[in-house]
C-alpha positions as CSV (number, residue, x, y, z in Angstrom):
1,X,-46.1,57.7,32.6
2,X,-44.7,58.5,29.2
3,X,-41.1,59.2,30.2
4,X,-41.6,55.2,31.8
5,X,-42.8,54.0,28.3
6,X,-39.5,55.7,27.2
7,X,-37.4,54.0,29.3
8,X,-38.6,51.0,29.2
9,X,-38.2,51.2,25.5
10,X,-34.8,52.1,25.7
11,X,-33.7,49.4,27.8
12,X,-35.2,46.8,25.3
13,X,-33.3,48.1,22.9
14,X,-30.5,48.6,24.7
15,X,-30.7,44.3,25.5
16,X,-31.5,44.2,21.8
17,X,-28.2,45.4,20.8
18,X,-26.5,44.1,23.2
19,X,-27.5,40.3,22.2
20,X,-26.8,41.0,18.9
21,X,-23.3,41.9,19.9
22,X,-22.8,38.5,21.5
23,X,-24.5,36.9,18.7
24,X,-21.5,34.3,16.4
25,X,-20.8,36.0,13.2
26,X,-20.1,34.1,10.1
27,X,-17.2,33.3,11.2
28,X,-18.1,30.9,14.1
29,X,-16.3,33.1,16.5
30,X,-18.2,35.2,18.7
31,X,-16.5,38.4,18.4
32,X,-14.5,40.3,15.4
33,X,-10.8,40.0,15.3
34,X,-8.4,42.8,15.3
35,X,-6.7,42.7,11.7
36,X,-3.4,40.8,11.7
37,X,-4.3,38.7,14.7
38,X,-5.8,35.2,15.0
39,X,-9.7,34.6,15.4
40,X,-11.5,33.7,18.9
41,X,-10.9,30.4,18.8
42,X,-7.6,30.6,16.6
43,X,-8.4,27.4,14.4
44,X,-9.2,26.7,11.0
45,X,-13.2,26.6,12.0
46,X,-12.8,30.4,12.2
47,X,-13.3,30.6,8.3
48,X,-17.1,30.7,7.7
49,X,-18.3,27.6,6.3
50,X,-15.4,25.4,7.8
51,X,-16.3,22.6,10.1
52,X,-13.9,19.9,11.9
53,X,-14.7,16.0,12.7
54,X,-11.9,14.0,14.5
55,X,-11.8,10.4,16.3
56,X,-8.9,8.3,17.1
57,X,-8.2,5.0,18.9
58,X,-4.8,4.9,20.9
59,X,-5.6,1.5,22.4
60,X,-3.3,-0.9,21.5
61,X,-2.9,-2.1,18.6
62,X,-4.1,0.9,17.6
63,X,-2.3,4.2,16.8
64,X,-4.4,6.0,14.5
65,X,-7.8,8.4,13.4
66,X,-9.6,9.9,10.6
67,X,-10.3,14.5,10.4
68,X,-12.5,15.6,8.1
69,X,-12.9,19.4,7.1
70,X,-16.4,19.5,6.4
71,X,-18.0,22.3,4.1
72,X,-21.9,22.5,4.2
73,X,-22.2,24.5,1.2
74,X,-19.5,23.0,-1.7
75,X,-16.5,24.9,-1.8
76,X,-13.8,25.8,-4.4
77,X,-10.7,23.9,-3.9
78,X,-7.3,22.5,-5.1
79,X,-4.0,20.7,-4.4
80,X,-0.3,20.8,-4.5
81,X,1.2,18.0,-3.9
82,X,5.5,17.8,-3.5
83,X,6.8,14.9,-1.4
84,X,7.7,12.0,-2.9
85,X,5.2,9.4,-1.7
86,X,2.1,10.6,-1.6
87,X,-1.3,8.6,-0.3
88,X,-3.9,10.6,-1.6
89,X,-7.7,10.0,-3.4
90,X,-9.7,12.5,-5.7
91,X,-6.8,15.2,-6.4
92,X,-7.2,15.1,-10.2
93,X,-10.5,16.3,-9.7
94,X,-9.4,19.5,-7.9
95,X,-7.1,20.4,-10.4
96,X,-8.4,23.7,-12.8
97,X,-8.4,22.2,-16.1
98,X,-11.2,19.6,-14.9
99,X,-15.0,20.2,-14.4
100,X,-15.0,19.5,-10.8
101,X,-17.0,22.7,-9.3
102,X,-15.7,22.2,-5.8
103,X,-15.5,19.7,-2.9
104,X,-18.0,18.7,0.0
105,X,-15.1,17.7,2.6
106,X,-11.6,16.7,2.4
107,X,-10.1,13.6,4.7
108,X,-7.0,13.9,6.5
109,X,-6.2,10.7,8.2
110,X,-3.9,7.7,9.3
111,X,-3.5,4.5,8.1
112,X,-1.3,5.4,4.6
113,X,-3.5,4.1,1.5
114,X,-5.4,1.7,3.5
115,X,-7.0,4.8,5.3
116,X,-8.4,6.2,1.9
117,X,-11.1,3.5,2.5
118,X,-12.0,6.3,5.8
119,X,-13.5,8.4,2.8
120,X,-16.6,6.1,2.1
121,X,-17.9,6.8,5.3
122,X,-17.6,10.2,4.8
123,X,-19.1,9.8,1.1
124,X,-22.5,8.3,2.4
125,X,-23.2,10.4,5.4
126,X,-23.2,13.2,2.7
127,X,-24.8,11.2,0.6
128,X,-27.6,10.0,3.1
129,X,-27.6,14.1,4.1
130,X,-28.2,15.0,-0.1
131,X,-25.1,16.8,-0.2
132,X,-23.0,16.5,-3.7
133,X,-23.0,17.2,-6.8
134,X,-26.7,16.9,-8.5
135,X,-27.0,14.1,-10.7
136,X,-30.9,13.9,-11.0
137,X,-32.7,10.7,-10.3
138,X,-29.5,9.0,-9.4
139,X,-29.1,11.2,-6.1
140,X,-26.2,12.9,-5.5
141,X,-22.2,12.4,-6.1
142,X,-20.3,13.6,-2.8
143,X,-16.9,15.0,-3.7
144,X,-14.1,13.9,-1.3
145,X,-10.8,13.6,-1.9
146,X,-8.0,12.6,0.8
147,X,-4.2,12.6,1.8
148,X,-3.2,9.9,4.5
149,X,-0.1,9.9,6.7
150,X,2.0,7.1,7.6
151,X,1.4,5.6,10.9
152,X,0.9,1.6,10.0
153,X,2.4,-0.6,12.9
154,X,2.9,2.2,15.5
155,X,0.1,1.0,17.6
156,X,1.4,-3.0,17.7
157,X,-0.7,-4.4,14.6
158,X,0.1,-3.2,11.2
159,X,-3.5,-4.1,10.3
160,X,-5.0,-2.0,13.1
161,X,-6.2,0.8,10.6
162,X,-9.3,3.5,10.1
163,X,-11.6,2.2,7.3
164,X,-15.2,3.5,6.7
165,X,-16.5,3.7,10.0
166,X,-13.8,6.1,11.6
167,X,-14.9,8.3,8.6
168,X,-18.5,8.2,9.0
169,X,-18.1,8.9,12.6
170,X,-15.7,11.6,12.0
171,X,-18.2,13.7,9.6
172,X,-21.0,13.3,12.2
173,X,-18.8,15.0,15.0
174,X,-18.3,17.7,12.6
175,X,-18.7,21.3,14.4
176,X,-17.5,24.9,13.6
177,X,-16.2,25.2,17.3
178,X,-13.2,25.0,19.0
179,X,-10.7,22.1,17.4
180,X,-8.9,20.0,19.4
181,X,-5.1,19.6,18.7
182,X,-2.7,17.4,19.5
183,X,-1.6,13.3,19.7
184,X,-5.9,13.3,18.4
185,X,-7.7,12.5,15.2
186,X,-5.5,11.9,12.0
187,X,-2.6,12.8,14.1
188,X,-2.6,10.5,16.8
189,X,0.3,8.0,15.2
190,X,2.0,11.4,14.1
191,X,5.8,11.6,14.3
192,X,7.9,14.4,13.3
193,X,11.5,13.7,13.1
194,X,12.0,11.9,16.3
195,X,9.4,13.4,18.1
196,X,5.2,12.5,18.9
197,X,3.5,15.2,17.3
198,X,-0.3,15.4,15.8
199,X,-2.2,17.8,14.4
200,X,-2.4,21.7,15.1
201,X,-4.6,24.5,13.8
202,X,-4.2,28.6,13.6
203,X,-6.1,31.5,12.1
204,X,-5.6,35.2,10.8
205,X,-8.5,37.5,10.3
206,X,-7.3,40.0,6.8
207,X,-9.5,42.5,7.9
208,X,-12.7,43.1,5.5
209,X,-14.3,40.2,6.5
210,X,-11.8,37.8,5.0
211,X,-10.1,35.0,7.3
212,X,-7.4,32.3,6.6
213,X,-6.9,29.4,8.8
214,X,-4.6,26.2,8.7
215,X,-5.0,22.5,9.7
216,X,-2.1,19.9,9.6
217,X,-1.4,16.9,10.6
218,X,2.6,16.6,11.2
219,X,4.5,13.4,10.7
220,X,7.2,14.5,8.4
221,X,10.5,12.6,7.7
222,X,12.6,15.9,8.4
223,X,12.3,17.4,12.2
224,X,10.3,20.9,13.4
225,X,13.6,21.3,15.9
226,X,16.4,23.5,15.0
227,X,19.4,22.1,15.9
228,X,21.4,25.0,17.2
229,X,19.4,25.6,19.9
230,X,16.9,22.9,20.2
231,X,14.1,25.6,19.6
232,X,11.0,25.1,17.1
233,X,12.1,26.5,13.5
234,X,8.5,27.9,13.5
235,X,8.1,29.5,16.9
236,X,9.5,32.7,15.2
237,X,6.2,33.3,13.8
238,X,3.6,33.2,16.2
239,X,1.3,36.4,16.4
240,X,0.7,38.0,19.6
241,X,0.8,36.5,22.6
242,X,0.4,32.9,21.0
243,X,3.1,31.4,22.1
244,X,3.6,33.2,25.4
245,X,5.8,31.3,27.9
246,X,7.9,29.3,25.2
247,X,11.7,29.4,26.2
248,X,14.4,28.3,24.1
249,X,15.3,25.0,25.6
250,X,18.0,25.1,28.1
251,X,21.6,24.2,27.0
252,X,21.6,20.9,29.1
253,X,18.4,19.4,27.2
254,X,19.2,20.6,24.3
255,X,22.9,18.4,24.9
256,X,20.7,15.4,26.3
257,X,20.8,12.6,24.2
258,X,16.9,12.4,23.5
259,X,18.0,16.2,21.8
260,X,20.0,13.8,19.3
261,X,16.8,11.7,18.5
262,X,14.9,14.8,18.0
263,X,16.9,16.7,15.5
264,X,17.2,13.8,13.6
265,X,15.5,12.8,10.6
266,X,12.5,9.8,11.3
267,X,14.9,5.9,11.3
268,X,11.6,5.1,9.0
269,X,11.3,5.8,5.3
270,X,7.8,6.8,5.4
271,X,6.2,9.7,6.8
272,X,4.4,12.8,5.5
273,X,2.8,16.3,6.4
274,X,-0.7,16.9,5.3
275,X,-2.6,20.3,5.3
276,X,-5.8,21.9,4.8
277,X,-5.5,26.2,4.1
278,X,-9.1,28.1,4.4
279,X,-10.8,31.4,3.2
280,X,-13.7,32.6,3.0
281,X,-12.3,34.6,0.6
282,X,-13.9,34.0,-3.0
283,X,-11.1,32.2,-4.9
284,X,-11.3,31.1,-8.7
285,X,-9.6,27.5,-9.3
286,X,-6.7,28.2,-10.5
287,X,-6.4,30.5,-7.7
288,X,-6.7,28.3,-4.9
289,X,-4.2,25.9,-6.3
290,X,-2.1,28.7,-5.8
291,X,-2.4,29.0,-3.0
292,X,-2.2,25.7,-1.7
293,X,1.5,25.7,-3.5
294,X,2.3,29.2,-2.2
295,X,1.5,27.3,1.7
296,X,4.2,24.8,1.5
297,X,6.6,27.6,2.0
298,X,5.0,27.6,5.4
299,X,6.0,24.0,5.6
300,X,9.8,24.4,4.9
301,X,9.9,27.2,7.1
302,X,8.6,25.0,10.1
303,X,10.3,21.6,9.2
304,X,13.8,20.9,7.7
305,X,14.2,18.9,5.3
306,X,10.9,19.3,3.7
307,X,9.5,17.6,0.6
308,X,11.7,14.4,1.1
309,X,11.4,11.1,-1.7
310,X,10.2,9.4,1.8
311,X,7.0,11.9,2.5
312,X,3.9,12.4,0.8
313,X,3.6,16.4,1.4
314,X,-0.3,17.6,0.4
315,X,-1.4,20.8,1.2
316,X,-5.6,21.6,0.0
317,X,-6.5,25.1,-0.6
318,X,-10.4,26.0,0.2
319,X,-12.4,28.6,-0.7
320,X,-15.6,29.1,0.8
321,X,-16.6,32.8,0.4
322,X,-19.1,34.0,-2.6
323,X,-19.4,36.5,-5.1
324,X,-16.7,37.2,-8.0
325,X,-13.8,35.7,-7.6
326,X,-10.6,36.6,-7.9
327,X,-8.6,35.8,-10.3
328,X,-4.5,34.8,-10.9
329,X,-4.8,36.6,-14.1
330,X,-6.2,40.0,-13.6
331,X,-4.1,42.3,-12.0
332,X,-6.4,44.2,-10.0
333,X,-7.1,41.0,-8.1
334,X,-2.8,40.7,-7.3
335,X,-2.7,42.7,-3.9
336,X,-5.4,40.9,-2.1
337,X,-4.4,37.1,-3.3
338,X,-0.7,38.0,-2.5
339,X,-1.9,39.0,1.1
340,X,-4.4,36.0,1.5
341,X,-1.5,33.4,-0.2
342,X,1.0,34.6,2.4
343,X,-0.7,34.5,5.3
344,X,-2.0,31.0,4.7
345,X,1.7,30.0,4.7
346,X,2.6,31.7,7.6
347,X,-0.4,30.5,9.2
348,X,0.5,26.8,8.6
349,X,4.0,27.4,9.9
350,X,2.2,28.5,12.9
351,X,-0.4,25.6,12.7
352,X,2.4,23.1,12.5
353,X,4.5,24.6,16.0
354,X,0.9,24.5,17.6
355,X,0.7,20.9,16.7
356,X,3.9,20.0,18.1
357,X,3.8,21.6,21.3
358,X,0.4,20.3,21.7
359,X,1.8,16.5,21.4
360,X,1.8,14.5,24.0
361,X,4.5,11.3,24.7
362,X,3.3,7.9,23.8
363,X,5.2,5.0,25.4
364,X,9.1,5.9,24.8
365,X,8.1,8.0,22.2
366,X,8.6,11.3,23.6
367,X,6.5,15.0,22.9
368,X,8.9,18.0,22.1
369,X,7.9,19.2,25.2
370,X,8.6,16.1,27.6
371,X,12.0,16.1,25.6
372,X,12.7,19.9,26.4
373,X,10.4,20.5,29.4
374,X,12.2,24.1,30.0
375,X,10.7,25.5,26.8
376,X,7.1,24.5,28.0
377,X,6.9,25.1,31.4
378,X,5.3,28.4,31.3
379,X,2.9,27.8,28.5
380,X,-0.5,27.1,30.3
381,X,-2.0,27.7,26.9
382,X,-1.2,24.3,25.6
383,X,-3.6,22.4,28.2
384,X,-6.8,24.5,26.8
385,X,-4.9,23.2,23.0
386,X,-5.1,19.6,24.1
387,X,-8.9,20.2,25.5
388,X,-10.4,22.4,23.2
389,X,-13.7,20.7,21.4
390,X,-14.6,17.3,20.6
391,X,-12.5,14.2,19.0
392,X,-14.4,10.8,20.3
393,X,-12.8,7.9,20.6
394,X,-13.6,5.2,18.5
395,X,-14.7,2.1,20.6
396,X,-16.8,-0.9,19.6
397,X,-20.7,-0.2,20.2
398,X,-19.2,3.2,18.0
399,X,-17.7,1.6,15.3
400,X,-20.6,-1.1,15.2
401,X,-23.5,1.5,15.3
402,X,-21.3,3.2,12.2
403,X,-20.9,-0.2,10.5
404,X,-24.5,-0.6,10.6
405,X,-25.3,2.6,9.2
406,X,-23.3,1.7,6.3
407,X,-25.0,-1.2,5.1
408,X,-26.5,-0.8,1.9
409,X,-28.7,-3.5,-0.3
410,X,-26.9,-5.9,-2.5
411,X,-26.9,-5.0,-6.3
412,X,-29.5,-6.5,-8.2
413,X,-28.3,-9.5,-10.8
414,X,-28.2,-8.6,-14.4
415,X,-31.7,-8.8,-15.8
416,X,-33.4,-8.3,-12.0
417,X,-35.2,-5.5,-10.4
418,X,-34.2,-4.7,-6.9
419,X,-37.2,-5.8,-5.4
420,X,-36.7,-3.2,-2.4
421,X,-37.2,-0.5,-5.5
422,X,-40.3,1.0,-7.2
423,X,-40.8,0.5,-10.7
424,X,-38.1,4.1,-11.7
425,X,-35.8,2.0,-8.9
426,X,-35.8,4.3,-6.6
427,X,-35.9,2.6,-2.9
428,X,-39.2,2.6,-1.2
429,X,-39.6,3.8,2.2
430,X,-38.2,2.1,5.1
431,X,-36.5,-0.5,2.9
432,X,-32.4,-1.6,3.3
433,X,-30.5,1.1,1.7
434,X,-32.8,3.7,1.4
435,X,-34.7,5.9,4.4
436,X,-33.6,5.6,7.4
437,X,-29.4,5.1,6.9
438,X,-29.5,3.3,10.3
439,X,-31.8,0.7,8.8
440,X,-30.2,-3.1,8.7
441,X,-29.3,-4.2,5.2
442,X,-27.1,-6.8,3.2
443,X,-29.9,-10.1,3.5
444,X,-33.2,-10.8,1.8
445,X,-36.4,-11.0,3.8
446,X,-38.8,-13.3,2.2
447,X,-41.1,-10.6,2.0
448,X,-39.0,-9.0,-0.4
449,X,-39.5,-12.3,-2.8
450,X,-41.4,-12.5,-5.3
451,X,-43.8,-15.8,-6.3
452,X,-41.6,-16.2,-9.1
453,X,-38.1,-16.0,-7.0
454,X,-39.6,-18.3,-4.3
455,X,-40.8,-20.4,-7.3
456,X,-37.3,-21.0,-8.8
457,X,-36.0,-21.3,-5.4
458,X,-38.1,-24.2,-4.8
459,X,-37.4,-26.3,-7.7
460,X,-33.7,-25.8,-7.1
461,X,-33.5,-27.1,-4.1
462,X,-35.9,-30.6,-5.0
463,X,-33.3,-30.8,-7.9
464,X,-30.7,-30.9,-5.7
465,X,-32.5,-33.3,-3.4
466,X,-32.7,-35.4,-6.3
467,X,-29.2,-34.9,-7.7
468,X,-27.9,-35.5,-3.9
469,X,-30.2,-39.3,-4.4
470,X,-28.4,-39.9,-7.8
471,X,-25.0,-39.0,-6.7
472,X,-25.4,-41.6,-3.7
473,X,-26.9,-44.6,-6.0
474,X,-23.9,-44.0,-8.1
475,X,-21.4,-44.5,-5.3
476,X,-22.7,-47.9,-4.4
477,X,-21.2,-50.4,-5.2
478,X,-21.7,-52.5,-8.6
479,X,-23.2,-55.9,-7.4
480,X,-21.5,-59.0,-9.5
481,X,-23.6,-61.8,-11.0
């Protein structure tokens, strides 16, 4: 009987173990990656504390969508920014000689500067979540800033552009899991050189516990394809089997005429390649702006020319992991940051091939791989790319539930209380603007009147009866005598 108690004992623990073998680390994979080689899911969401939102609209006239890289706890962060046109929101704030102690989620989008608006939406989900900086009865100030591509007009209506909603509905479909690459979310009006592209993601796991992973969102002026051989200037750095199946083009596409209009740089002046480099690596300030500079070396090894007076090249540097941080200036700390700033430049090299393969041909704008189909045919690998996760499409009952989530109430007048506010102003419950977020706002009720406001209202409107009388006595005419 006791030898059964012992067994049975074992077994639990055996089941014990065994679930916490399968149970997600940090991370959000599942399982521990061999050093040197990219996490489970091989995205950017492989960095603990690194979430992805996407959504899109590719129904005419629209060409366009809103990513946001979402950070439950506030993160360390900073920018470098080298093409010549930038749209971008909130980089001063990231850079190390400000106060800024880090950032809550960073928009990558479409729409060029008209997109930037995409970042309000984004601002009061966190806000309606409590997520900012503190700022004590006021509530909290969310910190995002933004870099937009160029993609107005590609979809048929130059106006056809994100704008608060695509945010807001962006940060709710925010997950750690697999991230969806592609002609989807901020990269769905993406063109690189001549080609469709979108956005593309890639990890490395350091070994230690530290990862490094890459968003982008490709659209650059310059083109990813190397014109000797029509193969992708960044395929060269793919670890493992990552790219298994890609072929150098055969010499007949690569001679096609649609070769000629990939290789080329884009017939419009505006483009830009935006980015988004992870750790979980604890990184001081001034580190992580290093390391988002040290990362464009990942975008000039995937795309020639780089940096162009037509682009806007951005590339964010994140930090999410705790503890001491290491530092640019001490030289104990030089090893590790060298090893974390390289990889995140080899992983966006990687990040930006991924993004191009995984683009698919919109109208007679073709996909690398519809304009070489020999190079992709044996890459089953890019189906699970395009499939992988979530990235809704925005459509109407969408958008308007989003738009109505946004409403807020009006600002009081100078010299009036809101009269949805206690006597500190701070909103009562269930009124417009504060509780529920879904909660209509933008009128008065008249319950929200007070005997004084429906007072004044009242004698404005019999003076303006009696003004209307005056003004029509006036018009008659004169009678003569």
């Amino acid at each position: 009987m006791q030898s059964r108690h012992y067994t049975a004992l074992s077994t639990a623990l055996a089941v014990c173990l065994g679930a916490l073998a399968l149970a997600p680390t940090a991370s959000g994979s599942t399982t521990t990656s061999e050093e040197g080689q990219p996490g489970e899911l091989n995205a950017i969401t492989d960095v603990p504390g690194i979430h992805v939102g996407q959504v899109q609209s590719d129904t005419a006239p629209f060409l366009t969508g809103t990513t946001v890289i979402y950070t439950p706890e506030m993160a360390v962060a900073s920018v470098d920014q080298r093409g010549g046109a930038p749209a971008t929101k909130e980089t001063d704030l990231l850079s190390p000689l400000n106060s800024n102690p880090g950032i809550n989620a960073i928009q990558l989008g479409g729409s060029s500067m008209y997109g930037l608006s995409a970042t309000n939406g984004i601002i009061r989900w966190l806000e309606d979540r409590g997520e900012g900086v503190p700022l004590g009865s006021a509530g909290v100030a969310p910190i995002v800033p933004a870099a937009d591509i160029y993609d107005l007009n590609r979809g048929g209506d130059p106006k056809a552009r994100t704008s608060a909603e695509w945010g807001y509905l962006a940060a709710e479909a925010a997950t750690d899991g697999p991230v969806r690459q592609g002609s989807v979310g901020g990269g769905t009006g993406a063109r690189g050189g001549g080609l469709r592209s979108g956005v593309g993601t890639a990890s490395v796991y350091l070994g230690d516990g530290i990862w490094v992973g890459a968003f982008v969102i490709v659209n650059p002026a310059g083109s990813p394809v190397d014109p000797s051989d029509c193969s992708l200037w960044g395929a060269q750095y793919g670890i493992g089997d990552e790219f298994e199946g890609y072929q150098v083009p055969t010499g007949a596409e690569c001679a096609g005429p649609d070769s000629d209009a990939a290789q080329t740089t884009s017939e419009e002046s505006l483009n830009t390649t935006i980015a988004v480099i992870a750790t979980n690596a604890p990184l001081e300030k001034a580190a992580a702006q290093r390391m988002s500079g040290n990362a464009h070396d990942g975008m000039a090894r995937a795309i020639n020319p780089i940096h162009t007076l037509g682009d806007g090249d951005t590339v964010f540097a994140v930090s999410t992991g705790e503890g001491e941080p290491l530092q640019v200036n001490d030289p104990a700390d030089s090893g590790q940051l060298n090893g974390i700033f390289n990889a995140g430049a080899t992983t966006l090299s990687r990040a930006i091939t991924k993004a191009v393969l995984s683009a698919e041909s919109q109208g007679s704008r073709l996909s690398y791989c519809d304009t070489y189909p020999s190079a992709c045919a044996d890459m089953p690998q890019l189906e699970q790319w395009r499939t992988a996760g979530t990235a809704p499409d925005v459509i109407r009952p969408e958008f308007n539930r989003a738009r109505k989530a946004l409403e807020q109430t009006p600002v009081p007048g100078p010299g009036k209380r809101n009269p949805s506010s206690t006597e500190d102003g701070s909103a009562l419950p269930g009124a417009a603007g504060g509780g529920d977020p879904m909660s209509p706002a933008g009128g008065i009720s008249a319950s929200g009147l007070s005997a004084s406001d429906l007072t004044f209202g009242l004698s404005l409107s019999v003076l303006g009866v009696a003004g209307l009388l005056l003004l029509r006595r006036r018009s008659q005419p004169v009678p003569l005598h």
